[in-house]
N, CA, C and O atoms as a GROMACS GRO file, in nm:
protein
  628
    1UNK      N    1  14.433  14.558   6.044
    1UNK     CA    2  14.373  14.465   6.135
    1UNK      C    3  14.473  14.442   6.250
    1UNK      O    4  14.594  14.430   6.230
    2UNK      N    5  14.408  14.437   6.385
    2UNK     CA    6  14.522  14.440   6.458
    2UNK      C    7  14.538  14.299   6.511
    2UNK      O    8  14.462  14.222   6.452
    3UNK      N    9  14.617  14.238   6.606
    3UNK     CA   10  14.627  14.106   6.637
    3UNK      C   11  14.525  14.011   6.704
    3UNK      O   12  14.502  13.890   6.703
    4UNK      N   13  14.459  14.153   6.780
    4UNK     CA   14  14.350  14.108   6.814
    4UNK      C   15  14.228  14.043   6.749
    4UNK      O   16  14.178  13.931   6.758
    5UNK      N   17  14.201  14.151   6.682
    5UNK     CA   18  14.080  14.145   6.572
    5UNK      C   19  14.135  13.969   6.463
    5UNK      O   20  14.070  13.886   6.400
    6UNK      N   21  14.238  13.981   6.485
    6UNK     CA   22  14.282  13.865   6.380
    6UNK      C   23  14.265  13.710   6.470
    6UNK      O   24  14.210  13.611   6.422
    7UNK      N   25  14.316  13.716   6.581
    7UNK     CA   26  14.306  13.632   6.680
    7UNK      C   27  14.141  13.572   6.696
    7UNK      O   28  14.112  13.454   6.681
    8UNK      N   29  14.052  13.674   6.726
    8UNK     CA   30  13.924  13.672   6.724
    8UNK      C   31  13.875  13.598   6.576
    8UNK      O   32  13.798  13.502   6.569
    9UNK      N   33  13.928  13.653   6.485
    9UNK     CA   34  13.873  13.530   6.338
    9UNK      C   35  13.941  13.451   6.364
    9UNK      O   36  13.850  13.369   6.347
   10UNK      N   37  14.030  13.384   6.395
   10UNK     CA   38  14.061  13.251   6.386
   10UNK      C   39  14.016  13.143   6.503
   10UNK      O   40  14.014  13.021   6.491
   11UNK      N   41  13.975  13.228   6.631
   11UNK     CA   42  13.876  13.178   6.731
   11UNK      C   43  13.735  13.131   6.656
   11UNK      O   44  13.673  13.025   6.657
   12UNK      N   45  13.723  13.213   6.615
   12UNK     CA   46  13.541  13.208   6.530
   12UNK      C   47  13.541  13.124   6.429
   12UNK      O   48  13.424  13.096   6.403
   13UNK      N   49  13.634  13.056   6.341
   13UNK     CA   50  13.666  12.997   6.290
   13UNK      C   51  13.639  12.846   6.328
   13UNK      O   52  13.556  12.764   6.290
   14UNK      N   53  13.764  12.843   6.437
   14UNK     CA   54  13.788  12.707   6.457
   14UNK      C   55  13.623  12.679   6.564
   14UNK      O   56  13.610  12.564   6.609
   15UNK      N   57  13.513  12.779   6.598
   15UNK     CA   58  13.448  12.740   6.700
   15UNK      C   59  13.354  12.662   6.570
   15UNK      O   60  13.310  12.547   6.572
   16UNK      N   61  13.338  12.770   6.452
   16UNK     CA   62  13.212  12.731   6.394
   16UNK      C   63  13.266  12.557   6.355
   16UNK      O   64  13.197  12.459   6.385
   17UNK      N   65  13.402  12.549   6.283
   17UNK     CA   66  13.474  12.431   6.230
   17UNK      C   67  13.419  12.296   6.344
   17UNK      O   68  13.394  12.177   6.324
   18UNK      N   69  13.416  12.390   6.478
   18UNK     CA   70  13.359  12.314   6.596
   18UNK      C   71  13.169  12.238   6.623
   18UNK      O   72  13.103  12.139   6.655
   19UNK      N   73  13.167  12.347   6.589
   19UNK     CA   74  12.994  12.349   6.568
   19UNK      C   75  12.918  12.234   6.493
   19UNK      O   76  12.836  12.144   6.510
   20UNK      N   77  13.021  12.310   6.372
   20UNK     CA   78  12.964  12.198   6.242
   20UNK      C   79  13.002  12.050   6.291
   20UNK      O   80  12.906  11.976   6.319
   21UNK      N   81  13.127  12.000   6.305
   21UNK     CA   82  13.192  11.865   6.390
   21UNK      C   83  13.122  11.801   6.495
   21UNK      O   84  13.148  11.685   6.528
   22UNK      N   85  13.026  11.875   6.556
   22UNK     CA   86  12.935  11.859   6.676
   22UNK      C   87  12.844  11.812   6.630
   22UNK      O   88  12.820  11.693   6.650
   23UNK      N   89  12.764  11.893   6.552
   23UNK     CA   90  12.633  11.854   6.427
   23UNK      C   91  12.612  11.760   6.357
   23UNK      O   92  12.502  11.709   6.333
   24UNK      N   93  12.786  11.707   6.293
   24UNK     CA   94  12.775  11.597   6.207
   24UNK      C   95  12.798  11.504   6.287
   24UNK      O   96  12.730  11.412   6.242
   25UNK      N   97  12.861  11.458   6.395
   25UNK     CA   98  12.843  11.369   6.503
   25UNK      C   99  12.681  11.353   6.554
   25UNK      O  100  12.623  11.248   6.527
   26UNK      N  101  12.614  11.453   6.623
   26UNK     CA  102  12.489  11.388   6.658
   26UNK      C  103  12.411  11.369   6.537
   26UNK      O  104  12.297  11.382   6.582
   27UNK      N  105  12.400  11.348   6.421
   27UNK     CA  106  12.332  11.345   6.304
   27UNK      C  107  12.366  11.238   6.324
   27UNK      O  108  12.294  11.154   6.378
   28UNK      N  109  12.503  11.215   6.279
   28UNK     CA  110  12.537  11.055   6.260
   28UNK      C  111  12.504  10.933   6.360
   28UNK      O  112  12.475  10.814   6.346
   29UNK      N  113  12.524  11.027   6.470
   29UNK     CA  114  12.494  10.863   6.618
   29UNK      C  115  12.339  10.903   6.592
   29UNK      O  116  12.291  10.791   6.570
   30UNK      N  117  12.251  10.978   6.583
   30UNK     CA  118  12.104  10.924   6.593
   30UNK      C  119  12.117  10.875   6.435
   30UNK      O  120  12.080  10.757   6.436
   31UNK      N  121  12.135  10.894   6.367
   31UNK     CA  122  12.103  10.757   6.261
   31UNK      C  123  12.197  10.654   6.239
   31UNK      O  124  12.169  10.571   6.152
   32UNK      N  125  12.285  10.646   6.291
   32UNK     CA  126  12.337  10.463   6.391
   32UNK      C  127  12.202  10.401   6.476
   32UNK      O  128  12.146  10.292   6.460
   33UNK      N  129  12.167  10.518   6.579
   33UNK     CA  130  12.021  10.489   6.640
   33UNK      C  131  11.914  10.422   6.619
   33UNK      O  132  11.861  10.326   6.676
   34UNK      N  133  11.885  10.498   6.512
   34UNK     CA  134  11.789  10.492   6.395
   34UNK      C  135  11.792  10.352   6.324
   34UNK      O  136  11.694  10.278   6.318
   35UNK      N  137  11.920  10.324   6.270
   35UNK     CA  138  11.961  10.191   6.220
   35UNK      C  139  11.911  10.101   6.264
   35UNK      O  140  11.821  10.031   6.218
   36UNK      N  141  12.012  10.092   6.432
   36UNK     CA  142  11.958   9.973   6.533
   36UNK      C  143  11.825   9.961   6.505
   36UNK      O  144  11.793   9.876   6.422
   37UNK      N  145  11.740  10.028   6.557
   37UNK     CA  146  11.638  10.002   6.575
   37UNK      C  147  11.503   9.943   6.483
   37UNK      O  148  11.403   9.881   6.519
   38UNK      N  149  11.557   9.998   6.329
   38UNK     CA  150  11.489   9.957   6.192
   38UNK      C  151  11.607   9.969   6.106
   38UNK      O  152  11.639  10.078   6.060
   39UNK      N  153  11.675   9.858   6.083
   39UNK     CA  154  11.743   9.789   6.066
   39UNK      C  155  11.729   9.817   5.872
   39UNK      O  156  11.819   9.828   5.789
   40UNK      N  157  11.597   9.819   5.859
   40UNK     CA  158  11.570   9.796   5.689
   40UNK      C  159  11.535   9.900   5.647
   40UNK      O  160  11.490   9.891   5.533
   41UNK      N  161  11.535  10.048   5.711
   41UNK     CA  162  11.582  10.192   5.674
   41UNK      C  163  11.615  10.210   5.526
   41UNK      O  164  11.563  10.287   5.446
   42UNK      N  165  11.713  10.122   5.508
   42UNK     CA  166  11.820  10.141   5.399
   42UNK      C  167  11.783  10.057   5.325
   42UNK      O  168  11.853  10.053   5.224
   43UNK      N  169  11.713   9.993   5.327
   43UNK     CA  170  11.655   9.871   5.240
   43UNK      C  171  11.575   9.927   5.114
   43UNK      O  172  11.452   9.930   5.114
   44UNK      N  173  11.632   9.959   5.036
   44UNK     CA  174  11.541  10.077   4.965
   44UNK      C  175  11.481   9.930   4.806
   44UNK      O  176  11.393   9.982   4.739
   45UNK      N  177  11.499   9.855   4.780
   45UNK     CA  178  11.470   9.751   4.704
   45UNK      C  179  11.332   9.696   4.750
   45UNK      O  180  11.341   9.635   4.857
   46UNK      N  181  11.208   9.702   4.697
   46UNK     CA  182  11.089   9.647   4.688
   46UNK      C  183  11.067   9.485   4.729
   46UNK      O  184  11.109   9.402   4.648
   47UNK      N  185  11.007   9.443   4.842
   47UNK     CA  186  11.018   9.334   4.828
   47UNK      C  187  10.864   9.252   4.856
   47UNK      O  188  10.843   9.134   4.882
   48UNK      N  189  10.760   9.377   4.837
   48UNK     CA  190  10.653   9.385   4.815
   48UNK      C  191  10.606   9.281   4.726
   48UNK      O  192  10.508   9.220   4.769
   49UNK      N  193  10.639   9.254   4.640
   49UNK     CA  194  10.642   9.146   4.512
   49UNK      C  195  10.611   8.999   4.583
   49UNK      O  196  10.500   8.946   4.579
   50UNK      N  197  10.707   8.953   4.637
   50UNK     CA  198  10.743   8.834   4.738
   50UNK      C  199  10.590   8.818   4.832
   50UNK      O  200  10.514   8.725   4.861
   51UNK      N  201  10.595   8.913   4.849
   51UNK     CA  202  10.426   8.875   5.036
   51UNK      C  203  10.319   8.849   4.960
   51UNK      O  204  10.285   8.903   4.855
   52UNK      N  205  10.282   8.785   5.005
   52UNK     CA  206  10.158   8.648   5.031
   52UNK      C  207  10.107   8.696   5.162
   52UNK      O  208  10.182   8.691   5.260
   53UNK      N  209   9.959   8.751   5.174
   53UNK     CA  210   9.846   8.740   5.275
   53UNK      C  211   9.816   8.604   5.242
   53UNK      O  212   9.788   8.574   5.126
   54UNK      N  213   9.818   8.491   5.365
   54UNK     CA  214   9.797   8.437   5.380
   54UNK      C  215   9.677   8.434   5.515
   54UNK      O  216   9.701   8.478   5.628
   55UNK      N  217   9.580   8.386   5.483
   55UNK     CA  218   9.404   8.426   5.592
   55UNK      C  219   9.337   8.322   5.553
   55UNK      O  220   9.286   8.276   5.450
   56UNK      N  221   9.356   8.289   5.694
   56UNK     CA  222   9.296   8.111   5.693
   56UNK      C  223   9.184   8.146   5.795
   56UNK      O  224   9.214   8.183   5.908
   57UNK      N  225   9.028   8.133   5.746
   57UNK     CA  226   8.950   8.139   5.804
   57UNK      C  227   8.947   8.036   5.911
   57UNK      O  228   8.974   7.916   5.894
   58UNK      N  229   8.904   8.107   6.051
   58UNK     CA  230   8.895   7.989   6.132
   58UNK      C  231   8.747   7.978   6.271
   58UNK      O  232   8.693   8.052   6.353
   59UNK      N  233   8.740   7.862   6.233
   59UNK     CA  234   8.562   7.781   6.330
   59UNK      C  235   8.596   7.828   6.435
   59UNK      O  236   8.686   7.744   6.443
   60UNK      N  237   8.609   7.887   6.530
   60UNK     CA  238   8.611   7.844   6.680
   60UNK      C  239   8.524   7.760   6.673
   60UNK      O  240   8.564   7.656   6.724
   61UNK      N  241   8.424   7.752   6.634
   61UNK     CA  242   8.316   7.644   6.691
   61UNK      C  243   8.294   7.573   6.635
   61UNK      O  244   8.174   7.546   6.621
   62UNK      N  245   8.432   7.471   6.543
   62UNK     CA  246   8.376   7.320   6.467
   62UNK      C  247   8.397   7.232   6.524
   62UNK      O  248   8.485   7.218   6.609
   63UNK      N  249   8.312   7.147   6.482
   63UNK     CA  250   8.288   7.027   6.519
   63UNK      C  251   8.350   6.902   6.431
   63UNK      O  252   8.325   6.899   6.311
   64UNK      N  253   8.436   6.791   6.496
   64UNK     CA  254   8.550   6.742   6.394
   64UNK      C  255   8.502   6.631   6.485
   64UNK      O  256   8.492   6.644   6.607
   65UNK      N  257   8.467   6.494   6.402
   65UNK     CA  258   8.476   6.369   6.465
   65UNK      C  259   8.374   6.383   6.565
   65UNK      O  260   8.377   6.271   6.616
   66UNK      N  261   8.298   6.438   6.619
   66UNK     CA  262   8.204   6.433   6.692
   66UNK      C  263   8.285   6.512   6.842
   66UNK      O  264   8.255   6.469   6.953
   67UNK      N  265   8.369   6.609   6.830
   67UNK     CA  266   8.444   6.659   6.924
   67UNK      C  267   8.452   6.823   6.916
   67UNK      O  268   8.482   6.874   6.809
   68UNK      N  269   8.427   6.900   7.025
   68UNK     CA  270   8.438   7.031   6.974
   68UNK      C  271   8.574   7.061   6.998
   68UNK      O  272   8.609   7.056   7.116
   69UNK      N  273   8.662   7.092   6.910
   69UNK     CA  274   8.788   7.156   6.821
   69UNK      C  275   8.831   7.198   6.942
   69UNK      O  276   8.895   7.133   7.025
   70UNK      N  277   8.778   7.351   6.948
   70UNK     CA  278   8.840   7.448   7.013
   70UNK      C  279   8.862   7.406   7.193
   70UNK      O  280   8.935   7.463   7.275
   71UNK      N  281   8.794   7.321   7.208
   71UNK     CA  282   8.801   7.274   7.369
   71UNK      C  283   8.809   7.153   7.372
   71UNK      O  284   8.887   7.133   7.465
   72UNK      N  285   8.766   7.012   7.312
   72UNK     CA  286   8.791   6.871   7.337
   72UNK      C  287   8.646   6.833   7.342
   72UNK      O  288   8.600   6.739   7.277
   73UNK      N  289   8.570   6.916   7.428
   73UNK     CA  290   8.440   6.836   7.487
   73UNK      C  291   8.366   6.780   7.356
   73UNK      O  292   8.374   6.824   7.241
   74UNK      N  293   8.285   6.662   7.406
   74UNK     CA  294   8.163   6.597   7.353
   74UNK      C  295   8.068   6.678   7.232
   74UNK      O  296   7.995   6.767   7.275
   75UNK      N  297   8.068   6.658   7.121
   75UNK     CA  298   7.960   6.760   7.094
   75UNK      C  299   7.797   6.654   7.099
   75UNK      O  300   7.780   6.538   7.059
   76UNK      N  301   7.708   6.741   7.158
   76UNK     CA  302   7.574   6.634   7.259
   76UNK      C  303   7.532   6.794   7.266
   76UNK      O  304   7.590   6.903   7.258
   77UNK      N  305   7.384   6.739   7.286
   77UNK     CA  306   7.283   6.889   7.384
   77UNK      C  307   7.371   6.941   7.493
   77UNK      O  308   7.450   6.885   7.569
   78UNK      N  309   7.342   7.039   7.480
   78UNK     CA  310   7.459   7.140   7.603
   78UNK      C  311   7.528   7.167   7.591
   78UNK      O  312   7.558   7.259   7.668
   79UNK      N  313   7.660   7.117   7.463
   79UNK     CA  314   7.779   7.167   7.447
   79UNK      C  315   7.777   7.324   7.431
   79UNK      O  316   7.871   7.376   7.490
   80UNK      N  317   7.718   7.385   7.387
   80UNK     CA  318   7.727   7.559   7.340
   80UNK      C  319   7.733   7.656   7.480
   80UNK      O  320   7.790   7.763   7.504
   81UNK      N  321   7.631   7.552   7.574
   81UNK     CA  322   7.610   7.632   7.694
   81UNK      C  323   7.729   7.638   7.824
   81UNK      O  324   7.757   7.731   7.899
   82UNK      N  325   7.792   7.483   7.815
   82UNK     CA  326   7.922   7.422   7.879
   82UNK      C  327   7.984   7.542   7.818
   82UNK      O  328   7.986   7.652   7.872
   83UNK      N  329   8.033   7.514   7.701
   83UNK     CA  330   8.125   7.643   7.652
   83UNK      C  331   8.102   7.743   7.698
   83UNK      O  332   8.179   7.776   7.788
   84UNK      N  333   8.030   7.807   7.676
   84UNK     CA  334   7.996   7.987   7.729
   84UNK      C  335   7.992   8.009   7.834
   84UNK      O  336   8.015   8.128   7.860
   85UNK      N  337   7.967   7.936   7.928
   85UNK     CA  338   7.939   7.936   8.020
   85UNK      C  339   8.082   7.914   8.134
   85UNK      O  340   8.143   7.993   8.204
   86UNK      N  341   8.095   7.751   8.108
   86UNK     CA  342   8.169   7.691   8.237
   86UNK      C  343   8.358   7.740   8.122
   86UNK      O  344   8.443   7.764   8.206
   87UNK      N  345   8.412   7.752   7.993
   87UNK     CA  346   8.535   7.766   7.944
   87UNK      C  347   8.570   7.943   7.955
   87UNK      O  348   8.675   8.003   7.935
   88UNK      N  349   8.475   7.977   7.982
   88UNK     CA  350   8.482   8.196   8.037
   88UNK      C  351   8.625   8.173   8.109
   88UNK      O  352   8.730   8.228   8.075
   89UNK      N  353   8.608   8.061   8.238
   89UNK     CA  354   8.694   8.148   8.354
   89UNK      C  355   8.828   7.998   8.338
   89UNK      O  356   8.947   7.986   8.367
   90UNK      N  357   8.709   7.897   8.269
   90UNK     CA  358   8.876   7.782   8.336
   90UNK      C  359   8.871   7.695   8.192
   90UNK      O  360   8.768   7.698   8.123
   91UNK      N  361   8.953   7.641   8.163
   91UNK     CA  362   8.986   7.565   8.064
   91UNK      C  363   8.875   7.463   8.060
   91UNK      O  364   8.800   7.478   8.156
   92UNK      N  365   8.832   7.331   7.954
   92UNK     CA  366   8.728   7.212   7.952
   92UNK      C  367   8.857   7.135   8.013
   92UNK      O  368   8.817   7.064   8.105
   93UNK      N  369   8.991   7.123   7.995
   93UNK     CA  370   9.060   7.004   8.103
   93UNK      C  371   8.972   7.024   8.232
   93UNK      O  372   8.896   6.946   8.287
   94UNK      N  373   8.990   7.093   8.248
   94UNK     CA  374   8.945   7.104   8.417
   94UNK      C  375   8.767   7.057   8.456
   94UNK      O  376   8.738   7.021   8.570
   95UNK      N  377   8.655   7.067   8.337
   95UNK     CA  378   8.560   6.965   8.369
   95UNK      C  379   8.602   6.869   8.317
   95UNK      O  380   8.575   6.791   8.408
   96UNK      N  381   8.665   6.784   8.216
   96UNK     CA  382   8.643   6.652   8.233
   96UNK      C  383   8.754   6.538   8.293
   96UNK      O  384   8.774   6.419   8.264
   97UNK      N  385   8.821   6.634   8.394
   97UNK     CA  386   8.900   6.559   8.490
   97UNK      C  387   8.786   6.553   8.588
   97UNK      O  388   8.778   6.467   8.676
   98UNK      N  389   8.726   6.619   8.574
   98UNK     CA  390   8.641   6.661   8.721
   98UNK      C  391   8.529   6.556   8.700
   98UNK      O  392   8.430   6.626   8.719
   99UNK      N  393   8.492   6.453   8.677
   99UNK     CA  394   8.405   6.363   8.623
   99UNK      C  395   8.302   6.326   8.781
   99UNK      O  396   8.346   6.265   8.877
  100UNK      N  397   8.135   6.392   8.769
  100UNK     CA  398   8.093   6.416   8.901
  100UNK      C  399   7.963   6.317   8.856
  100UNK      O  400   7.942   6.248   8.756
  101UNK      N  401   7.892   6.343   8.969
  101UNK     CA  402   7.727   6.289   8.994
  101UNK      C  403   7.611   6.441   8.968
  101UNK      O  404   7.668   6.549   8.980
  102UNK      N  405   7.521   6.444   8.947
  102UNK     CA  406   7.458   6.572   8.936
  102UNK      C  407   7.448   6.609   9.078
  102UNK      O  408   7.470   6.729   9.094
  103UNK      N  409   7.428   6.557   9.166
  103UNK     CA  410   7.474   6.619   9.354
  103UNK      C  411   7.647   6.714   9.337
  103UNK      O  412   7.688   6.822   9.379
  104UNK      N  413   7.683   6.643   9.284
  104UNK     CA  414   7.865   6.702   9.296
  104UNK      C  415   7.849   6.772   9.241
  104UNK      O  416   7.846   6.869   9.316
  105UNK      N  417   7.820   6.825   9.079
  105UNK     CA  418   7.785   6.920   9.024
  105UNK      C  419   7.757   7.052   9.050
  105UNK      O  420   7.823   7.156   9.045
  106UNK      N  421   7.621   7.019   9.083
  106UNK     CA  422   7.541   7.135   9.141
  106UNK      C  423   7.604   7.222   9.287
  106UNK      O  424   7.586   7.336   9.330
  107UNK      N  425   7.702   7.081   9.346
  107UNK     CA  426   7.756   7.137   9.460
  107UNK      C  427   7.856   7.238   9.420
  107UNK      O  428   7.876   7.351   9.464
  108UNK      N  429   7.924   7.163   9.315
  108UNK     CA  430   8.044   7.236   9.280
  108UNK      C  431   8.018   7.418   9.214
  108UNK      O  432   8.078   7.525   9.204
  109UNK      N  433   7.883   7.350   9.184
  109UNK     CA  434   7.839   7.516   9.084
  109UNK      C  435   7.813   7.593   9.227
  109UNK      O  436   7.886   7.678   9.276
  110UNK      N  437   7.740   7.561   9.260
  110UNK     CA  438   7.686   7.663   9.427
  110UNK      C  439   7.888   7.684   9.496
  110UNK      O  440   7.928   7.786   9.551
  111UNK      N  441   7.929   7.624   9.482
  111UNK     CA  442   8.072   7.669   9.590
  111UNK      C  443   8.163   7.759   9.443
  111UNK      O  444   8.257   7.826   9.486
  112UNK      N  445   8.152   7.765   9.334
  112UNK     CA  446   8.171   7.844   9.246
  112UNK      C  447   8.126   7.970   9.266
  112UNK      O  448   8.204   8.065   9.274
  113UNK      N  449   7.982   7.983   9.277
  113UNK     CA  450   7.879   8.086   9.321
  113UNK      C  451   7.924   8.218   9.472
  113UNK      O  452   7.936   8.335   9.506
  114UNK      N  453   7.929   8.101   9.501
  114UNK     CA  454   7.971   8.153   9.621
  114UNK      C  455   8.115   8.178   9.655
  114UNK      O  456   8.133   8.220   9.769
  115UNK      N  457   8.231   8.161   9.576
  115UNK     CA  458   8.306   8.192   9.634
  115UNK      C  459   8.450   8.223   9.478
  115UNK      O  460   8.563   8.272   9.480
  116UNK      N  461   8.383   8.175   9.392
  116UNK     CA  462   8.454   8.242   9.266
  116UNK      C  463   8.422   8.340   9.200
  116UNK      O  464   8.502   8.404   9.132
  117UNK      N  465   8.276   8.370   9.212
  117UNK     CA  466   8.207   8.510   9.149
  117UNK      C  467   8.104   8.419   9.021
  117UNK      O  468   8.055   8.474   8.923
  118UNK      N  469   8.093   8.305   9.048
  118UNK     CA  470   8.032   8.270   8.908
  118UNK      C  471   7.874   8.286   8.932
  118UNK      O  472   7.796   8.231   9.010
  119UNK      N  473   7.858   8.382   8.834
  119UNK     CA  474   7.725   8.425   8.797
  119UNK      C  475   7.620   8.343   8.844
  119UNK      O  476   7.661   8.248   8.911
  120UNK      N  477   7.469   8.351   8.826
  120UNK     CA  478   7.392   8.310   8.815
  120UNK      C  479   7.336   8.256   8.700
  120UNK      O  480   7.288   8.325   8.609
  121UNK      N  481   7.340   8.119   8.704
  121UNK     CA  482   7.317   8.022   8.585
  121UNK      C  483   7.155   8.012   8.544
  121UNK      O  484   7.111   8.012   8.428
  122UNK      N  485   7.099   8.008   8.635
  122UNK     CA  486   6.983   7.991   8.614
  122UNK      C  487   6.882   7.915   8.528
  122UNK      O  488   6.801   7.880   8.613
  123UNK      N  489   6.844   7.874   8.424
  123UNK     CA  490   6.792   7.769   8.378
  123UNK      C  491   6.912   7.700   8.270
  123UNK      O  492   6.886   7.599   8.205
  124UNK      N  493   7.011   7.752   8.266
  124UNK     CA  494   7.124   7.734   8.210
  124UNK      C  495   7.206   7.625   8.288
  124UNK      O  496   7.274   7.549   8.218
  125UNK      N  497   7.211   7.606   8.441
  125UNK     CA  498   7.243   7.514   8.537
  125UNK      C  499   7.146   7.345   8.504
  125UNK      O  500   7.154   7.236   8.560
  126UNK      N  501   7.094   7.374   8.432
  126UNK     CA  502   7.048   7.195   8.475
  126UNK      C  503   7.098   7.137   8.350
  126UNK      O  504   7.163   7.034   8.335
  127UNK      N  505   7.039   7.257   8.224
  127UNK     CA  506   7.170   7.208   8.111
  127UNK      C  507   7.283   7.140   8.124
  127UNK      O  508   7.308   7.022   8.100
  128UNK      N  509   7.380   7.268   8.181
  128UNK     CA  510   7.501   7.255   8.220
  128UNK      C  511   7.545   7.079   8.282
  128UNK      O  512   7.624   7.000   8.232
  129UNK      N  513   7.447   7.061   8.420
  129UNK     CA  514   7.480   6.973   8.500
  129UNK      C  515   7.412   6.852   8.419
  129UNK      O  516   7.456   6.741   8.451
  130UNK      N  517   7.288   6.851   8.293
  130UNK     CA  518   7.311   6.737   8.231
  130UNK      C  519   7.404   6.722   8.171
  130UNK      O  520   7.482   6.632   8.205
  131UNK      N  521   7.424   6.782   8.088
  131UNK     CA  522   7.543   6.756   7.977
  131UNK      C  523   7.654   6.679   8.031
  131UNK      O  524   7.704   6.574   7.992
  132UNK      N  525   7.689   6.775   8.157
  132UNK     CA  526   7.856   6.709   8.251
  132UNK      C  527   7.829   6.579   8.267
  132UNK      O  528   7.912   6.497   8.229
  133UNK      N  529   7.728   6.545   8.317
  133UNK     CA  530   7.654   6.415   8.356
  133UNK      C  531   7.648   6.313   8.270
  133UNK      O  532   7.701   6.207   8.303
  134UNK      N  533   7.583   6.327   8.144
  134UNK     CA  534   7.586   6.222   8.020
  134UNK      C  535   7.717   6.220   7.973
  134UNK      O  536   7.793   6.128   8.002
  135UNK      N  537   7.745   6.301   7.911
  135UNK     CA  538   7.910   6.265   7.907
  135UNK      C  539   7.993   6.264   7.963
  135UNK      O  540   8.092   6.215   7.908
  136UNK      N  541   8.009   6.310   8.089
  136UNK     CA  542   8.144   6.242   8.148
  136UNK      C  543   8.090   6.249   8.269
  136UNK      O  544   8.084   6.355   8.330
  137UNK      N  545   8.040   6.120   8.323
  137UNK     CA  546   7.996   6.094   8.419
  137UNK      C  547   8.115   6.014   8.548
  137UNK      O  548   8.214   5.969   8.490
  138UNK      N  549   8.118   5.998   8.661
  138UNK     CA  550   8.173   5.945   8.730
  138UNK      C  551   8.230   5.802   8.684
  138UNK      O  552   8.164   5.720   8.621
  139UNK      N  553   8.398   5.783   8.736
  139UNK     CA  554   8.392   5.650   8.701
  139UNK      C  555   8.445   5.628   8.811
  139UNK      O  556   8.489   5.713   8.887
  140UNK      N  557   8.443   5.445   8.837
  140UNK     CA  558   8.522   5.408   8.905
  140UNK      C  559   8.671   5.402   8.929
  140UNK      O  560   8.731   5.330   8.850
  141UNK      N  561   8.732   5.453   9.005
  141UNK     CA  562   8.884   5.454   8.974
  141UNK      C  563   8.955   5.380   9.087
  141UNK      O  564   8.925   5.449   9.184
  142UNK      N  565   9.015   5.302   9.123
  142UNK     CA  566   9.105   5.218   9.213
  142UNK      C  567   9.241   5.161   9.191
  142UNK      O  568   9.326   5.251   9.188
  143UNK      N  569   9.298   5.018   9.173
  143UNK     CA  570   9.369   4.951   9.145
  143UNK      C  571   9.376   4.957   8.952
  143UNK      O  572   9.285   4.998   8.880
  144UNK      N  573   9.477   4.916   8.919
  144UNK     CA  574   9.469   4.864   8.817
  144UNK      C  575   9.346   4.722   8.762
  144UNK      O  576   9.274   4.653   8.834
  145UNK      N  577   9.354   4.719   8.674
  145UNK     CA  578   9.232   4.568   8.615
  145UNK      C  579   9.409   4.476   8.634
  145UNK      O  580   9.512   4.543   8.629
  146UNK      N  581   9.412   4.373   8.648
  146UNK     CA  582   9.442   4.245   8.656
  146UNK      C  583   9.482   4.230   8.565
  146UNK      O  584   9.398   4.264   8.482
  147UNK      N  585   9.611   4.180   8.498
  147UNK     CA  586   9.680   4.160   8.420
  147UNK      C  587   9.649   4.033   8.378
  147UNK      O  588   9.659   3.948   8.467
  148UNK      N  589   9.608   3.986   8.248
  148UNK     CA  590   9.573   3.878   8.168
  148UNK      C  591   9.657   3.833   8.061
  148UNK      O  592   9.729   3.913   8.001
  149UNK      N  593   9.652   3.709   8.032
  149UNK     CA  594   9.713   3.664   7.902
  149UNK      C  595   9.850   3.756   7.900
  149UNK      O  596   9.829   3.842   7.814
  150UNK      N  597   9.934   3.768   7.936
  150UNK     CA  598  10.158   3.768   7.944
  150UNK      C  599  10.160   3.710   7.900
  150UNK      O  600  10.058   3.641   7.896
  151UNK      N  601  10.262   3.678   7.827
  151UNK     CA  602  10.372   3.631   7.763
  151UNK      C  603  10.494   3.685   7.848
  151UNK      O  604  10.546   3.796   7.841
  152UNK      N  605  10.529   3.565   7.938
  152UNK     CA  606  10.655   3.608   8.042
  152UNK      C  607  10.796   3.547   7.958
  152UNK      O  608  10.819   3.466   7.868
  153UNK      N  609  10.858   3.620   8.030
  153UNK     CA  610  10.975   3.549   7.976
  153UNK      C  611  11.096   3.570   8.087
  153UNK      O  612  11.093   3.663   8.168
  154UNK      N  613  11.182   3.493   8.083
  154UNK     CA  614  11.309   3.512   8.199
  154UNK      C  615  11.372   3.577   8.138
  154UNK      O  616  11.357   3.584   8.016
  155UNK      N  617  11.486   3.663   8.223
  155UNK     CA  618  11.592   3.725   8.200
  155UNK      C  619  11.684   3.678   8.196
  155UNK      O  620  11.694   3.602   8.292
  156UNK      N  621  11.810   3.676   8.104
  156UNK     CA  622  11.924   3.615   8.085
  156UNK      C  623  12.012   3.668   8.175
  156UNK      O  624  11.983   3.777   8.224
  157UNK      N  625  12.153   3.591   8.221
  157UNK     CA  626  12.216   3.704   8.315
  157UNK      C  627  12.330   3.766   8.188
  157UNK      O  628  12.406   3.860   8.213
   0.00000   0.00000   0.00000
């Protein structure tokens, strides 16, 4: 064998010694990787035993105390249609802050119509605008009521 030929195996040697060292490095950082990411990989112990499905059937549409659940409003004729209808695009806060006259109403539905995209109500609108109407109808709002019956008292210094 000449020095060459000998030189050449110990090149080939140390490349494969290289190869393999390369191999077991990216093996190892993608399952460090691997780790991060699912963490319980290695979790090889059953803990299947322990879980509980827990499935709690639920109303959207009950009625509790005379109140519908899922939104607040009144339950009265019309509530199903209020819902489907007017809670699609905006929350029920927003009708019964809005506390109108059936003129305001109807106004408010036509400037909806016209300029939010809201459908055509059609015999579904007078529903709608009773319901808003009997139950949360306009109130008066101004000053406070007048403070009655205090119990004052002075301040000490």
């Amino acid at each position: 064998m000449t020095k060459e030929e000998a030189f050449r195996k110990k090149v080939m040697k140390v490349y494969r010694a290289m190869v393999l060292l390369f191999g077991l490095l990216i093996i190892t950082g993608a399952g460090l990787v691997y780790y991060t990411i699912n963490p319980g990989f290695f979790n090889f112990k059953s803990d299947s035993e322990n879980l509980v499905a827990v499935v709690e059937e639920v109303d959207e549409d009950r009625i509790e105390n005379g109140i519908h659940v899922r939104t607040g409003l009144v339950d009265a004729e019309g509530l199903m249609t209020v819902v489907n209808n007017c809670t699609f695009c905006h929350s029920a806060k927003l009708i019964t802050q809005n506390r109108m006259n059936t003129e305001r109403w109807n106004a408010t539905i036509k400037w909806m119509q016209e300029t939010q995209n809201l459908w055509d109500l059609g015999k579904n609108q007078e529903v709608i605008v009773n319901y808003l109407v009997t139950n949360y109808p306009p109130q008066k709002k101004g000053r406070r009521m007048v403070l009655n019956n205090i119990d004052w008292y002075e301040l000490e210094n």
